[in-house]
Every structure is written in structure tokens, then in C-alpha cells.
C-alpha angles and dihedrals in degrees: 000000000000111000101176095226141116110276100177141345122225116200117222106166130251123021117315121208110180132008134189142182126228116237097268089055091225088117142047120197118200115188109220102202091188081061114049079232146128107201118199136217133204109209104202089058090041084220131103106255101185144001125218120210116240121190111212111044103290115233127144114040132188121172113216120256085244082057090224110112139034131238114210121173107216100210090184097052099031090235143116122236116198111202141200110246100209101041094024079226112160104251093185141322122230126188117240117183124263137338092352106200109158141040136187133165122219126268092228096094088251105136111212088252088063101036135023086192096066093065123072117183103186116208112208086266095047090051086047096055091037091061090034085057084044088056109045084048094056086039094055092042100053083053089049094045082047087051095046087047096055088037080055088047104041085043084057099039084050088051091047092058107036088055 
């Protein structure tokens, strides 16, 4: 049963920012950005077991579907850095535009060595335009579907007259 409370705290030194699980759930990763660091959790032992050095001031972090990399997004340097999960080994670093804060990879089953497509870091700009957008697209379908229910109306009010 979910209780929505704290079960545990789990130190990890400095002051994380973002955390997030691999697929298999066995292991948590928290950027800290303070200290150019990833630390990472085993969950079965409910402990951090290692921390991986990150160069840019790590703050947004997605781990791949495979659960073999790391995506970390480097505020300070305006990059990307893709990380081996086991070793914490940096694979390759990308630019990706200003104040990068978030990462996801995308749900298709694409991994970000196939496919630059299937990555998205969102700077604060781009999260903003992006609900804006959100927002303008809900907006605009709550009017059409206003528009389709008094089409409906006014088409039933026409075929009760005209019988």
C-alpha cells in the first residue's frame, strides 16, 4: 500500500538535484551538481555504492531504456555527457544549446547512438515554450470540441423542426 511518506533517506553528500532509476530498478542515479558528481544507489543495499565524476555542473539525468548509458545534462558547459552505467566512464559528450535542465529519451525503443532524435534536453526557455505550446493546443481543442457540441445542437434543433 502506497503511503506517500519517507521510508528511508539515503545520504549522498552534497546537494542533489535529480535523480533517476534504470529500467531494472536495482539502481538510482542523483546528479550533485556542487560536486561535479553522479552518485549512485543500489537499491537492494538502500546505500550509494559509487560516484561518477561529471565535468559542467550536472543537473538533469535519464538513464537509457537499454539501461546502459547515462544521460547527464552539464548546465555549466551547455553539453550533454552519456555515460556508462557500469564503469560511470564518460562514452561521448554533444552540445545542446543554453541552460540545459532536463533529459529524456524517448519511449520508442530508439537509444541516443542511433538516433539524435530520440533525445530532448530542454533548456528553461525551451520547457516554457513547450507548456505555452501545451497550453495553446488544449486551449484550442476545448473551443473545437465547443464548436462540434453546438454544430451537434443546432443539427438536432434543424431536424426537429423540419419533422
Amino acid at each position: 500500500m502506497l503511503t506517500q511518506s519517507v521510508v528511508k533517506t539515503i545520504p549522498v553528500g552534497g546537494v542533489p538535484y535529480s535523480a533517476a532509476a534504470a529500467p531494472d530498478e536495482r539502481r538510482v542515479y542523483v546528479t550533485k551538481p556542487g560536486a561535479n558528481q553522479v552518485a549512485v544507489i543500489d537499491t537492494a543495499l538502500d546505500e550509494m555504492v559509487a560516484e561518477f565524476p561529471v565535468a559542467g555542473l550536472p543537473m538533469g539525468i535519464a538513464v537509457s531504456l537499454d539501461g546502459r548509458s547515462i544521460y547527464v545534462t552539464c548546465f555549466g558547459a551547455r553539453r550533454v555527457a552519456v555515460l556508462d552505467s557500469v564503469s560511470g566512464a564518460v562514452a561521448s559528450t554533444f552540445e545542446v544549446g543554453r541552460i540545459p535542465m532536463g533529459v529524456a529519451e524517448a519511449p520508442n525503443g530508439y537509444s541516443l547512438q542511433q538516433d539524435r532524435r530520440a533525445f530532448r534536453a530542454l533548456s528553461t526557455e525551451e520547457r516554457l515554450r513547450l507548456a505555452r505550446e501545451a497550453y495553446e493546443a488544449r486551449k484550442r481543442e476545448r473551443e473545437l470540441a465547443i464548436q462540434l457540441r453546438r454544430q451537434r445542437a443546432s443539427g438536432e434543433r434543424r431536424r426537429r423542426r423540419g419533422r
